[in-house]
Backbone of each chain as ProteinMPNN parsed JSONL, in Angstrom:
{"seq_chain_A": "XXXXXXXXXXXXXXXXXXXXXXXXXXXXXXXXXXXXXXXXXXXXXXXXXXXXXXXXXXXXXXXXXXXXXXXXXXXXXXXXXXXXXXXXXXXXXXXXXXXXXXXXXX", "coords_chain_A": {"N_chain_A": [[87.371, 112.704, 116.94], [88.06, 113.108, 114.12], [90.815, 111.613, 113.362], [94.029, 112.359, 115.316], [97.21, 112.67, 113.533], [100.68, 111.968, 113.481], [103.109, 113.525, 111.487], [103.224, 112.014, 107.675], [105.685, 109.598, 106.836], [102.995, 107.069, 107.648], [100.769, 104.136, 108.66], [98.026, 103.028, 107.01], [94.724, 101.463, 108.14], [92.554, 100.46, 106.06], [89.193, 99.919, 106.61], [86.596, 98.394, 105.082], [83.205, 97.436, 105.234], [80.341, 95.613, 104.846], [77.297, 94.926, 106.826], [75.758, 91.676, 107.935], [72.15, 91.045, 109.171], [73.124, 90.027, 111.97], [73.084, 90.886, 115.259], [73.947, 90.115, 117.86], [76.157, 90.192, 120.201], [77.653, 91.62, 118.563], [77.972, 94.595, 118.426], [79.235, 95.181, 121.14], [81.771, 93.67, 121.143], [82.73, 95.292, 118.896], [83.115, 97.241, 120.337], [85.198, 96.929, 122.14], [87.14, 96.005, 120.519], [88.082, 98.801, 119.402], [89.048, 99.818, 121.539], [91.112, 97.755, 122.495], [92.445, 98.032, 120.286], [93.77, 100.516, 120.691], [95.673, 100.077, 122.852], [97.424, 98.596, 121.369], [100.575, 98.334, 120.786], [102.264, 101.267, 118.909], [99.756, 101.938, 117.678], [97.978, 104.866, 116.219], [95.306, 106.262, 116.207], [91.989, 106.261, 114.944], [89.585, 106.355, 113.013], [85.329, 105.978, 112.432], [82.886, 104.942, 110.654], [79.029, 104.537, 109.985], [77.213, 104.589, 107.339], [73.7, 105.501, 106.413], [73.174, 103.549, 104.521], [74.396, 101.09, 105.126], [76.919, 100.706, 104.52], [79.912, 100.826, 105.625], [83.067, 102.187, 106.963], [86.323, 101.883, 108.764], [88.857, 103.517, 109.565], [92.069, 102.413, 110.582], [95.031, 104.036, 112.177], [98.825, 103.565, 112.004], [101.655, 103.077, 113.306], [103.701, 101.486, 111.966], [104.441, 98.9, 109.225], [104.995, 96.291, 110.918], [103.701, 97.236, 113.167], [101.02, 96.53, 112.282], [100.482, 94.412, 111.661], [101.5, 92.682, 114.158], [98.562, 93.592, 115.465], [97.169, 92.269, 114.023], [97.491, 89.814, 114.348], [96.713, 89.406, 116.759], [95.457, 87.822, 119.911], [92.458, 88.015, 120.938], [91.887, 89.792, 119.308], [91.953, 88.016, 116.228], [90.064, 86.219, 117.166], [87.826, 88.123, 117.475], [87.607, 88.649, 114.466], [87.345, 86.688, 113.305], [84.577, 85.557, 114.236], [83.776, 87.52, 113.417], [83.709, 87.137, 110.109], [82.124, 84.739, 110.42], [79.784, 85.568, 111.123], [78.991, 88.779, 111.413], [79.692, 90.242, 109.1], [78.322, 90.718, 105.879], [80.04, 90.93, 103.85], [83.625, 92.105, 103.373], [86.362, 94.494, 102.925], [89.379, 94.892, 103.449], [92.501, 97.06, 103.523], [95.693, 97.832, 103.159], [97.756, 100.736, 103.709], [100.609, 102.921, 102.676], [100.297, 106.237, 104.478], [101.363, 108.967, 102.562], [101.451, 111.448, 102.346], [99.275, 114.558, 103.724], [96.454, 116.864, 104.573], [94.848, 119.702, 105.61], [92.55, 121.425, 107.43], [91.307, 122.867, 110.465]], "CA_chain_A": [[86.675, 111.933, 115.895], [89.292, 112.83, 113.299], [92.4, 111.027, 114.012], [95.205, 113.447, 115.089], [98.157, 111.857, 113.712], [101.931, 112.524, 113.099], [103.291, 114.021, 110.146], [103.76, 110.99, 107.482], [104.731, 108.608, 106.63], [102.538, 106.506, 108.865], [100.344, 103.287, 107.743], [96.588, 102.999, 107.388], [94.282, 99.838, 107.254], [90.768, 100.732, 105.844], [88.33, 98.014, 106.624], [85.401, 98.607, 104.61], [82.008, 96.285, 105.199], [78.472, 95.202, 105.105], [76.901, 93.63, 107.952], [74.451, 90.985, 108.119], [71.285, 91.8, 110.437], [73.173, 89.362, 113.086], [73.589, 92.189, 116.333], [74.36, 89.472, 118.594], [77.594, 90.746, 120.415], [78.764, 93.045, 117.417], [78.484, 96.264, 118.876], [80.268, 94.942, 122.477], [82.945, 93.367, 120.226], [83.365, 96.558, 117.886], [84.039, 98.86, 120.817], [85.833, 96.412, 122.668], [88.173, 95.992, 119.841], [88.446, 99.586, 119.5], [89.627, 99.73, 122.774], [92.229, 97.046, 122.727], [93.597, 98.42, 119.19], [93.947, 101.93, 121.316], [96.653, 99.676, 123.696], [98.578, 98.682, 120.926], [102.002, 99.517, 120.065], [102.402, 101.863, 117.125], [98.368, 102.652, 117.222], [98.299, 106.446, 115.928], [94.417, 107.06, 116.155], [91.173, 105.397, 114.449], [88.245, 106.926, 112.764], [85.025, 105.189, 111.961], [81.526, 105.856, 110.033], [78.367, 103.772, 109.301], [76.066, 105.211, 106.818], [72.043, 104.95, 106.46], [72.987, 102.31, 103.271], [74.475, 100.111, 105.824], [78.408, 100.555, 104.263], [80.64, 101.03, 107.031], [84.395, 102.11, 106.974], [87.295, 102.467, 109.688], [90.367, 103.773, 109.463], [93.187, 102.853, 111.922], [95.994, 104.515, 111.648], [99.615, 102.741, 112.802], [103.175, 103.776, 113.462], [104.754, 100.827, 110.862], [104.025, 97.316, 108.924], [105.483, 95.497, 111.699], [102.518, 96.893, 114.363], [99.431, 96.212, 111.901], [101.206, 92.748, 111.538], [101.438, 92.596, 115.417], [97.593, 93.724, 115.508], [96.144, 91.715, 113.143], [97.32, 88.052, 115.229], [96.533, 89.88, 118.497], [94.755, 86.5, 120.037], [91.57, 88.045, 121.247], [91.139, 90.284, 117.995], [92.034, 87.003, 116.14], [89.012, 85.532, 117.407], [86.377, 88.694, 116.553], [87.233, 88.34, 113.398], [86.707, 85.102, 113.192], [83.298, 86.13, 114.817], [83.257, 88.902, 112.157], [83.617, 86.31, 109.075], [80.97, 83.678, 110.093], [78.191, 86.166, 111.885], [78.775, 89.615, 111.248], [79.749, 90.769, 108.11], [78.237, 89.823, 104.507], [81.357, 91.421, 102.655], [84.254, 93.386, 103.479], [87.734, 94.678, 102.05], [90.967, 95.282, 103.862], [93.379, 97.513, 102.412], [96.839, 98.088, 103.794], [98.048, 101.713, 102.779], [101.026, 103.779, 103.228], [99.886, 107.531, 103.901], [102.571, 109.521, 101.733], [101.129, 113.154, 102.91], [98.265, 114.805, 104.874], [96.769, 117.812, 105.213], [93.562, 119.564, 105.706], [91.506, 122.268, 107.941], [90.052, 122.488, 111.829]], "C_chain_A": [[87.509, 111.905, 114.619], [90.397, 112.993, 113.879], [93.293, 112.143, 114.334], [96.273, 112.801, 115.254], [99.272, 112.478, 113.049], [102.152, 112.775, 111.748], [103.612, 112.357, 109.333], [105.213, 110.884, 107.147], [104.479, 107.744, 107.715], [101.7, 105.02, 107.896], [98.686, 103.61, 108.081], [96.36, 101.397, 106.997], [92.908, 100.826, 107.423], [90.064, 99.794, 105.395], [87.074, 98.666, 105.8], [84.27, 97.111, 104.434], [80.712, 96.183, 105.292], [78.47, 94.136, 105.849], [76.153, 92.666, 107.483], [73.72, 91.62, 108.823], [71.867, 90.993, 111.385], [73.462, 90.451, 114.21], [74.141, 91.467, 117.154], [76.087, 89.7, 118.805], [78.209, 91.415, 119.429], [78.613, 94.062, 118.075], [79.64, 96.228, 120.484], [81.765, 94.794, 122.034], [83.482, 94.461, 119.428], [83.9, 97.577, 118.94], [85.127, 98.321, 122.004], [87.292, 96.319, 121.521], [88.602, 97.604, 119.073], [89.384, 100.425, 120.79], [91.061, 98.919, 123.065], [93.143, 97.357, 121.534], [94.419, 99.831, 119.668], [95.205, 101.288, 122.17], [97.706, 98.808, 122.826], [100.001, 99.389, 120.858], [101.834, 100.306, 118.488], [101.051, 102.494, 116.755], [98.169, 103.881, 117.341], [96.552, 106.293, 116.22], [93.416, 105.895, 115.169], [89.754, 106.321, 113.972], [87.106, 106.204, 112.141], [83.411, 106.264, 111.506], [80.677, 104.482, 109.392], [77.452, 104.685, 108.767], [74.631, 104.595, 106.58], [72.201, 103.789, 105.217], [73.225, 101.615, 103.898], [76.132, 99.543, 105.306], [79.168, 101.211, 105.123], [82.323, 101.401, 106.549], [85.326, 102.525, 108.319], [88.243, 102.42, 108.833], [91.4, 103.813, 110.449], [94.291, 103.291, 111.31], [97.445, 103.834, 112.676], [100.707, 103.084, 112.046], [104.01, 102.882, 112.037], [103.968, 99.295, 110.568], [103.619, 96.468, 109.808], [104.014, 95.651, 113.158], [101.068, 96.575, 113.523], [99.573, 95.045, 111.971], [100.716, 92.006, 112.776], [99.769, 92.342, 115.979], [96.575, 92.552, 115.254], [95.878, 90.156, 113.992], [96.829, 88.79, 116.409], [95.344, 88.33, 118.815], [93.145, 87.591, 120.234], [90.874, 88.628, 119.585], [91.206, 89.113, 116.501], [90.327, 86.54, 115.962], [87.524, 86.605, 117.088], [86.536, 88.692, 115.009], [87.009, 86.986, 112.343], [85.001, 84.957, 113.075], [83.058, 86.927, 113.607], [82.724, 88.282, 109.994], [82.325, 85.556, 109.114], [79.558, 84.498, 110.543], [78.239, 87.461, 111.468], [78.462, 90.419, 110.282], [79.129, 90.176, 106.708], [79.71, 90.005, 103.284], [82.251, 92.465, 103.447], [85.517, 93.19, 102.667], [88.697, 95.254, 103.467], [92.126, 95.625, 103.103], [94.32, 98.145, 103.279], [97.571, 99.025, 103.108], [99.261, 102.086, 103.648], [100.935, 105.721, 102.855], [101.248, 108.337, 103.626], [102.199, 111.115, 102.442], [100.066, 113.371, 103.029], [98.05, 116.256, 104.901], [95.142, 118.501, 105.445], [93.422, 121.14, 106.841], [90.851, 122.232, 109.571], [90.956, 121.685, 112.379]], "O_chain_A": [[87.687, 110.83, 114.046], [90.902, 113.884, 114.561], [93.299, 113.01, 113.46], [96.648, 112.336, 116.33], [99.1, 113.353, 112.201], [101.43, 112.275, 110.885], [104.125, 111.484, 110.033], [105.934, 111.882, 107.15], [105.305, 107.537, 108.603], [101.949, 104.844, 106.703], [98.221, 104.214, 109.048], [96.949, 100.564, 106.309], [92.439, 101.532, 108.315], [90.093, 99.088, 104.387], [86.73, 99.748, 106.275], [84.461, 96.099, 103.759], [80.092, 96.94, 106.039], [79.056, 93.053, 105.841], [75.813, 92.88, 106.32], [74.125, 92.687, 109.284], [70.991, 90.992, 112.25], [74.46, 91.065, 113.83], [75.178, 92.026, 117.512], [76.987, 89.498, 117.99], [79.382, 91.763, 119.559], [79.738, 94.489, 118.338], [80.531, 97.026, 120.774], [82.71, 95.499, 122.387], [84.703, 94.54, 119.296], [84.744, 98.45, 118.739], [85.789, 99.111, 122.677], [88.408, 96.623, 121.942], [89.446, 97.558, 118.178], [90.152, 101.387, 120.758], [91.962, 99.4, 123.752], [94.343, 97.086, 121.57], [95.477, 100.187, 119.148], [96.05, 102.179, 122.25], [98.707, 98.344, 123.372], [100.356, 100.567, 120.875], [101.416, 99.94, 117.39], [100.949, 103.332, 115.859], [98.13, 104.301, 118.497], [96.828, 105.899, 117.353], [93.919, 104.864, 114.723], [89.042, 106.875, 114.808], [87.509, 105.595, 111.149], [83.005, 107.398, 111.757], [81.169, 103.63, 108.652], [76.895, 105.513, 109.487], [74.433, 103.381, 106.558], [71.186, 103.121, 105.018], [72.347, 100.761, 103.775], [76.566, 98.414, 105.539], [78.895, 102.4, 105.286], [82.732, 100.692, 105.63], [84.984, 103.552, 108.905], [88.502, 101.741, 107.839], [91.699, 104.821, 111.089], [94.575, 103.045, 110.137], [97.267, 103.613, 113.874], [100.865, 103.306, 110.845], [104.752, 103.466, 111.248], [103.198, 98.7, 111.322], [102.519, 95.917, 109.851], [103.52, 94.747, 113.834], [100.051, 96.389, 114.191], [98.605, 94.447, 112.443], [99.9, 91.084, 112.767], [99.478, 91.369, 116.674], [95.636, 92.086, 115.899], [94.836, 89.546, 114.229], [96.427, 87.876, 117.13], [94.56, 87.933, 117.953], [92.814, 87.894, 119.088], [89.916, 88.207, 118.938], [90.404, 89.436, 115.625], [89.622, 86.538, 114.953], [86.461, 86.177, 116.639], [85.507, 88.737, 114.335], [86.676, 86.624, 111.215], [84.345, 84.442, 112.17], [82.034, 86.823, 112.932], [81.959, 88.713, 109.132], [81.515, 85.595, 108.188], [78.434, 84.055, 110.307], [77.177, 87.599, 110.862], [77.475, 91.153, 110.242], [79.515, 89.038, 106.44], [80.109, 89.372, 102.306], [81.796, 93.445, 104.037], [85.799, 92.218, 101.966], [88.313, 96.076, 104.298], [92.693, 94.903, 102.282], [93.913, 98.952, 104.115], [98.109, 98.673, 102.058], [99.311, 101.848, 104.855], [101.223, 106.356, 101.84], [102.145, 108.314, 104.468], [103.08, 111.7, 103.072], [99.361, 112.504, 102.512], [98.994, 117.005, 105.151], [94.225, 117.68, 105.436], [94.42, 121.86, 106.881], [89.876, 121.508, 109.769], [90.693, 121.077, 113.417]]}, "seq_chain_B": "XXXXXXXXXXXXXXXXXXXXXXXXXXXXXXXXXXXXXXXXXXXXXXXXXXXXXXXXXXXXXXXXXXXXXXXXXXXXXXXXXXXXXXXXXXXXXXXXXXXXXXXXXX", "coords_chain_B": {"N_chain_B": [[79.025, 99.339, 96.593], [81.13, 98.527, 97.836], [84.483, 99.191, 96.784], [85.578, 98.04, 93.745], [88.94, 96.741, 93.461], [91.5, 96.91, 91.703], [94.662, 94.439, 91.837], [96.831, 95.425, 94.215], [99.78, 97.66, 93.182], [98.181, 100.718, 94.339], [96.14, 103.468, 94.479], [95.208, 105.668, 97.248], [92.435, 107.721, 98.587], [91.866, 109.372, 101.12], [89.601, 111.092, 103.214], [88.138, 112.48, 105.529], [86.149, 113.877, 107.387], [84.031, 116.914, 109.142], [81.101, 118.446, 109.105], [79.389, 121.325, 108.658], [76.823, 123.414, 109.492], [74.986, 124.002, 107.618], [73.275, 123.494, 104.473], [72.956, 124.271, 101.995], [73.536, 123.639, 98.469], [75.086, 121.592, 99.101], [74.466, 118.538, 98.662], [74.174, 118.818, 96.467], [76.49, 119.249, 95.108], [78.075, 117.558, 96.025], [77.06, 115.021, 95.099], [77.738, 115.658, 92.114], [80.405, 115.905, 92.141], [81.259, 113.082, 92.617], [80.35, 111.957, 90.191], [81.651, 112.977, 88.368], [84.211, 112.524, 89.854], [84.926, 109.748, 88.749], [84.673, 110.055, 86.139], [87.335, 110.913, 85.916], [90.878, 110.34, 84.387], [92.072, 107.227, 85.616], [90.991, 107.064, 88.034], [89.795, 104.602, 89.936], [87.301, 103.681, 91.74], [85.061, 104.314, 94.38], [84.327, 105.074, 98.126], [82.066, 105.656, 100.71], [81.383, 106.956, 103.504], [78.455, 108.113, 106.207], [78.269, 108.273, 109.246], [76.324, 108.561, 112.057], [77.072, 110.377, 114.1], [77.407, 112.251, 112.405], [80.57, 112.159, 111.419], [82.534, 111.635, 108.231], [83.234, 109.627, 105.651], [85.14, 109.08, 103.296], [86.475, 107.686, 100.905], [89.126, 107.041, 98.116], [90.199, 105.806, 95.15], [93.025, 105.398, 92.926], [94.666, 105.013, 90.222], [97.195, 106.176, 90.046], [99.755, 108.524, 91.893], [99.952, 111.021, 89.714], [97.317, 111.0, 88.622], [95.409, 111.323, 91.152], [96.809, 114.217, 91.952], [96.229, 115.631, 89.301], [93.127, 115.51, 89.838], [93.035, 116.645, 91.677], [93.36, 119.548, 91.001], [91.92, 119.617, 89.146], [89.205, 122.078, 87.637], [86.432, 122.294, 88.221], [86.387, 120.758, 90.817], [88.138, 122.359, 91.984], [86.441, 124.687, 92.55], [84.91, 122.973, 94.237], [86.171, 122.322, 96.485], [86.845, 125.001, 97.076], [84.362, 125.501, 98.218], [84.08, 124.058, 100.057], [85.627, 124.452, 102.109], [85.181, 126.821, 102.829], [82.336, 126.744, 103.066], [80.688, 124.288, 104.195], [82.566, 122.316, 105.54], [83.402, 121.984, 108.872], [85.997, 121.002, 109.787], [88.172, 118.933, 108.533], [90.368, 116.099, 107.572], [92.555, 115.317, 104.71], [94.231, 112.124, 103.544], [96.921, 111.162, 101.673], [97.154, 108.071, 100.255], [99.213, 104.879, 99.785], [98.256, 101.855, 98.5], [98.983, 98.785, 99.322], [98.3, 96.165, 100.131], [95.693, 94.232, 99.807], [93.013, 92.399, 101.181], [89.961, 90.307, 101.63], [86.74, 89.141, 101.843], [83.332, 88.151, 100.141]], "CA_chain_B": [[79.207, 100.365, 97.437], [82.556, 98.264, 98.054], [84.71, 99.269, 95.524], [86.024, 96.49, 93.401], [89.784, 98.109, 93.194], [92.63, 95.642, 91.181], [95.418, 94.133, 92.286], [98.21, 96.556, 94.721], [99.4, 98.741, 94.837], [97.235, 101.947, 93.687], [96.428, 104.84, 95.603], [94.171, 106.225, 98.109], [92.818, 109.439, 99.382], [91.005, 109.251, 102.32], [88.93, 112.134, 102.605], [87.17, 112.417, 106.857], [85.599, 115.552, 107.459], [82.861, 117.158, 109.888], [80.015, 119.166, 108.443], [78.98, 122.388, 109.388], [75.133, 122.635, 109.204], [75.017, 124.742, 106.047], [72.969, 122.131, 103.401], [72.961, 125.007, 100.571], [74.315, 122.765, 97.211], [75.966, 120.735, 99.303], [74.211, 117.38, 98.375], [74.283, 118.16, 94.698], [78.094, 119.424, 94.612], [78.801, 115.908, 96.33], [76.994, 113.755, 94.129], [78.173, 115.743, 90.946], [82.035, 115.131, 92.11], [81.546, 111.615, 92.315], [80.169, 111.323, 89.309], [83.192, 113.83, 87.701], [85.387, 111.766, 89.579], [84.353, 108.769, 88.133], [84.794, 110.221, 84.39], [88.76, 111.137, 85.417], [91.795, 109.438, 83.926], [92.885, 106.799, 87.017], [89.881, 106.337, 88.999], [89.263, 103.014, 90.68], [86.371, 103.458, 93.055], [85.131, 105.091, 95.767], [83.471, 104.37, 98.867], [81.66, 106.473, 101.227], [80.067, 106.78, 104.731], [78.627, 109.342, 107.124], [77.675, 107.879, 110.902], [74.914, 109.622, 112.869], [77.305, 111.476, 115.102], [78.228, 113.363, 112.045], [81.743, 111.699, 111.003], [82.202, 111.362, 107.436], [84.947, 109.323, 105.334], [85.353, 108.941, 101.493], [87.798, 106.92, 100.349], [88.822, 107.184, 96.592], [90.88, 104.832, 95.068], [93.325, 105.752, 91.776], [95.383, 104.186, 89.258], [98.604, 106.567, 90.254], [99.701, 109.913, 92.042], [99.44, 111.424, 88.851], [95.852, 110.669, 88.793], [95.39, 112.159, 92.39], [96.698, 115.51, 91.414], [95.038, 115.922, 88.07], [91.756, 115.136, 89.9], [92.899, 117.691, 93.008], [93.664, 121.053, 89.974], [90.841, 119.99, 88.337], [88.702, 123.154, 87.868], [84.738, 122.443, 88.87], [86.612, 119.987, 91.575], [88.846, 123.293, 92.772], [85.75, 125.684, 93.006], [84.167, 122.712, 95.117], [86.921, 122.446, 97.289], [87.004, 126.375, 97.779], [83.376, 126.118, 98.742], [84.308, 123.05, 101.293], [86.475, 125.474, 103.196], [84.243, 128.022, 103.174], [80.945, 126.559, 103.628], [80.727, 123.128, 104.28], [82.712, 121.36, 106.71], [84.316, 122.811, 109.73], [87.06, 120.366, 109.599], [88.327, 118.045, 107.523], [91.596, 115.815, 106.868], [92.916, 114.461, 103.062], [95.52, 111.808, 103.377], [97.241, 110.316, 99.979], [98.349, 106.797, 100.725], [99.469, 103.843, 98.601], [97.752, 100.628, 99.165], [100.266, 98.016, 99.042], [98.223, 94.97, 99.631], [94.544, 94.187, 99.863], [91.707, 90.679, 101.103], [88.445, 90.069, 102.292], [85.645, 88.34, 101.468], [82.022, 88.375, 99.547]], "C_chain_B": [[80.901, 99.987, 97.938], [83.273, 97.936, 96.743], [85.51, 98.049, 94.78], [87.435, 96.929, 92.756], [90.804, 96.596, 92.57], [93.614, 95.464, 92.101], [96.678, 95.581, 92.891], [98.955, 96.159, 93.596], [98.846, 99.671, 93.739], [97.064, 102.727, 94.997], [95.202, 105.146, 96.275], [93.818, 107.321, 98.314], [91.329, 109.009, 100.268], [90.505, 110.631, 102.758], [87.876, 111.789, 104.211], [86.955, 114.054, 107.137], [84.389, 115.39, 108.443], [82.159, 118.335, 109.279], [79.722, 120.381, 109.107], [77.241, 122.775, 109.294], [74.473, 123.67, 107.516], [74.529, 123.654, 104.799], [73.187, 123.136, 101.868], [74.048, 123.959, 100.037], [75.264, 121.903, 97.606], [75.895, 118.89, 98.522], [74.203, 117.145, 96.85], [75.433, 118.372, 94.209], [78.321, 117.642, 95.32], [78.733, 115.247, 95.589], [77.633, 114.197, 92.265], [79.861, 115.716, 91.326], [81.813, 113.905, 92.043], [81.374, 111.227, 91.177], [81.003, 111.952, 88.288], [84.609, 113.075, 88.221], [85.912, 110.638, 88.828], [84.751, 109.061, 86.476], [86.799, 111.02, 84.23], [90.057, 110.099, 84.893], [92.171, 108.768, 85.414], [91.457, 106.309, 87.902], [89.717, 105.01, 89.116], [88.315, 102.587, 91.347], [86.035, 104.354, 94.12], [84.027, 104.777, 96.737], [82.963, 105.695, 100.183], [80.517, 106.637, 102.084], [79.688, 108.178, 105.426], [77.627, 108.603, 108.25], [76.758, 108.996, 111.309], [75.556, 110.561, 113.629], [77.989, 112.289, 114.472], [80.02, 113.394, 111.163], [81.798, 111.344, 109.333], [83.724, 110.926, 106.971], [84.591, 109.002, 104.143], [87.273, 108.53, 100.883], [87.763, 106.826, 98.976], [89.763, 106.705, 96.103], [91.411, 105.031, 92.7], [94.591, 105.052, 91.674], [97.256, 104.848, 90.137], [98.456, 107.705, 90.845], [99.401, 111.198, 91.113], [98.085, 111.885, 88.78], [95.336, 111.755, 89.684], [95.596, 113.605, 92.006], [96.391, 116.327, 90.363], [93.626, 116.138, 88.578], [91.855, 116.763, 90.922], [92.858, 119.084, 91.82], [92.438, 120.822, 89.483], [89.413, 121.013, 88.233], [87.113, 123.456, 88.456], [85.206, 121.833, 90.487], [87.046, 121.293, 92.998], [87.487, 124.131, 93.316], [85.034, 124.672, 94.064], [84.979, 122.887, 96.343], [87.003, 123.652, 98.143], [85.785, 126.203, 98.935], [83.172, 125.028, 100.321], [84.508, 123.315, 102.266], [85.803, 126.11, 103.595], [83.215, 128.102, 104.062], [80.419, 125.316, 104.326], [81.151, 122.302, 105.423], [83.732, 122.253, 107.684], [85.502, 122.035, 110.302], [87.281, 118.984, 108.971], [89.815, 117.336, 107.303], [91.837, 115.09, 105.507], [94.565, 114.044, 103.631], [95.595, 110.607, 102.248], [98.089, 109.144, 101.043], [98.512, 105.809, 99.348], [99.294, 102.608, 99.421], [98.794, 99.583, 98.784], [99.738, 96.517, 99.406], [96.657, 94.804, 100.491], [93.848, 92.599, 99.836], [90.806, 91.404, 101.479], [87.571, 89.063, 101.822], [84.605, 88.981, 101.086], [82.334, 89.419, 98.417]], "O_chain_B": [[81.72, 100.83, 98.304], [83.048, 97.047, 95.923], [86.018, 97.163, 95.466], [87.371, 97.448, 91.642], [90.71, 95.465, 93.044], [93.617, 96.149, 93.124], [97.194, 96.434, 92.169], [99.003, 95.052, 93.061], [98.988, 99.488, 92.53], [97.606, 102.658, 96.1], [94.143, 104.813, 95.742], [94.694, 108.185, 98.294], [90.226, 108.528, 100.007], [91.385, 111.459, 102.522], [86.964, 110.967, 104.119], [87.657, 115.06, 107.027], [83.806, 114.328, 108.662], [82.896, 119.264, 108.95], [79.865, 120.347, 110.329], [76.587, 121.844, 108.824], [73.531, 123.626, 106.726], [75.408, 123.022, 104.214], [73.549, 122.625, 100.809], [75.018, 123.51, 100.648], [76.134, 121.445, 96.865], [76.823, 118.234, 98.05], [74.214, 116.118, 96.172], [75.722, 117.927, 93.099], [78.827, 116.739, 94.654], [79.707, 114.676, 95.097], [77.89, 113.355, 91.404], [80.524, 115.382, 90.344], [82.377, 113.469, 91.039], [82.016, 110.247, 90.798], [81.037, 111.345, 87.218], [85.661, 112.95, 87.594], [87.049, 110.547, 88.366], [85.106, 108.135, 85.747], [87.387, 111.431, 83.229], [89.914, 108.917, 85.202], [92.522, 109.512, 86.329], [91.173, 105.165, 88.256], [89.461, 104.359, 88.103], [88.212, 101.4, 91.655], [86.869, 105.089, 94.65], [82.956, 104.302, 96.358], [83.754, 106.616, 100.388], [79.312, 106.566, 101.842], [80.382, 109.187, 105.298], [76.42, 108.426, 108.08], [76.617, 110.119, 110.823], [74.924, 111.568, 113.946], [78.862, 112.998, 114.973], [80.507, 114.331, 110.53], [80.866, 110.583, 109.076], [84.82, 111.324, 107.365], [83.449, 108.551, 104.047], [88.422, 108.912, 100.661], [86.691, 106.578, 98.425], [90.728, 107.213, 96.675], [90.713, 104.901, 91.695], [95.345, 104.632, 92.552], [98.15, 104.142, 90.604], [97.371, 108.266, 90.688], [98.795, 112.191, 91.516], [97.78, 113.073, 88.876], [94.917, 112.836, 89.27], [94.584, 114.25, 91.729], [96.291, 117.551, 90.45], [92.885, 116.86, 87.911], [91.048, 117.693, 90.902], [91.842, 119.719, 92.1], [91.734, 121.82, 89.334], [88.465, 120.566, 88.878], [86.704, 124.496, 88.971], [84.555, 122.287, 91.428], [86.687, 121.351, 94.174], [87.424, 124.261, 94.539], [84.448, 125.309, 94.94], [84.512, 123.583, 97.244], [87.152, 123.666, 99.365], [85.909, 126.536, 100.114], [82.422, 125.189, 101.285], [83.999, 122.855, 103.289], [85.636, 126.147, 104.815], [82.978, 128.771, 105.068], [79.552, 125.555, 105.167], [80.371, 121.695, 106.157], [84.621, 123.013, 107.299], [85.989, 122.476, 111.343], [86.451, 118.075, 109.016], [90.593, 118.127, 106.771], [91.097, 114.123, 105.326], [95.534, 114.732, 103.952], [94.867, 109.65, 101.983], [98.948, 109.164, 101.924], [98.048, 105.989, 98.222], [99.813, 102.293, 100.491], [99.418, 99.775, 97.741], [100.492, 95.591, 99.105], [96.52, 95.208, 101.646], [93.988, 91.784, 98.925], [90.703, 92.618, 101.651], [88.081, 88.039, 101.367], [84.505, 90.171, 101.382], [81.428, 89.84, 97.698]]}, "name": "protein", "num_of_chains": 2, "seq": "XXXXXXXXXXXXXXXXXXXXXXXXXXXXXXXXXXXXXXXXXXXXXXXXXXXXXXXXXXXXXXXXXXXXXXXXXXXXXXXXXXXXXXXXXXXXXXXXXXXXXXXXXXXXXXXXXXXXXXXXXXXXXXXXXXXXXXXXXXXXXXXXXXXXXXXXXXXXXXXXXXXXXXXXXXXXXXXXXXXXXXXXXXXXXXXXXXXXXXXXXXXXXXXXXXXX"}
């Protein structure tokens, strides 16, 4: 559940969003595209969390620029967020980080 | 709840942890860091979930590294930290990144 990923530097994207109430195929689609970001190249690990307010964040974590780049056109994931723009989400943020250092407990 | 952070690049600390079941002062040391982080030089935001199976992620969003390690020494911040280790979560990772370029929508 927390990522176990290489020493940095590595990249993160942290999606942060609010749904709509639409459920229609979002949860098939969310673990389906957790699944196909897991068969990327470069994909280090992914951690995610919705809280009782209904603000949501993942964190994938990825080897370099060049595979979030790779990710992001992937055709099928492409198309959920397409899905994710007109039905799912009311708001989100995408933020493309590089993690500089890491460290922590457990 | 989605923080409204300026233009890249600025900094991150991503902040995923698992809880240990210990509630003593936990819920009022949380909400009095946020609102201490909130009053440090650098702050930008912060965002913050915890899923049902327990996963928790806090993302905190500052002006510079600077910032970041002023906020990490800072002395009510340090004794929470001790008591994080201690009492609190039975594992936890902190990774500093630098956001380098940020969309979305709503």
């Amino acid at each position: 559940m927390i990522a176990r990923t290489p020493e940095p530097p590595y990249y993160a994207v942290i999606f942060t969003s609010l749904r709509t109430d639409t459920e229609q195929d979002y949860a098939a689609t969310a673990g389906r595209m957790l699944e196909l970001a897991a068969d990327q190249p470069g994909f280090l690990g992914v951690e995610s969390a919705r809280g009782a307010d209904g603000l949501g964040i993942t964190v994938s974590y990825w080897a370099s620029e060049d595979d979030i780049r790779h990710w992001r056109v992937q055709a099928e994931h492409r198309e959920a967020q397409r899905r994710g723009r007109a039905d799912w989400y009311r708001a989100f943020r995408t933020r493309v980080a590089k993690v500089e250092r890491e460290y922590g407990m457990g």
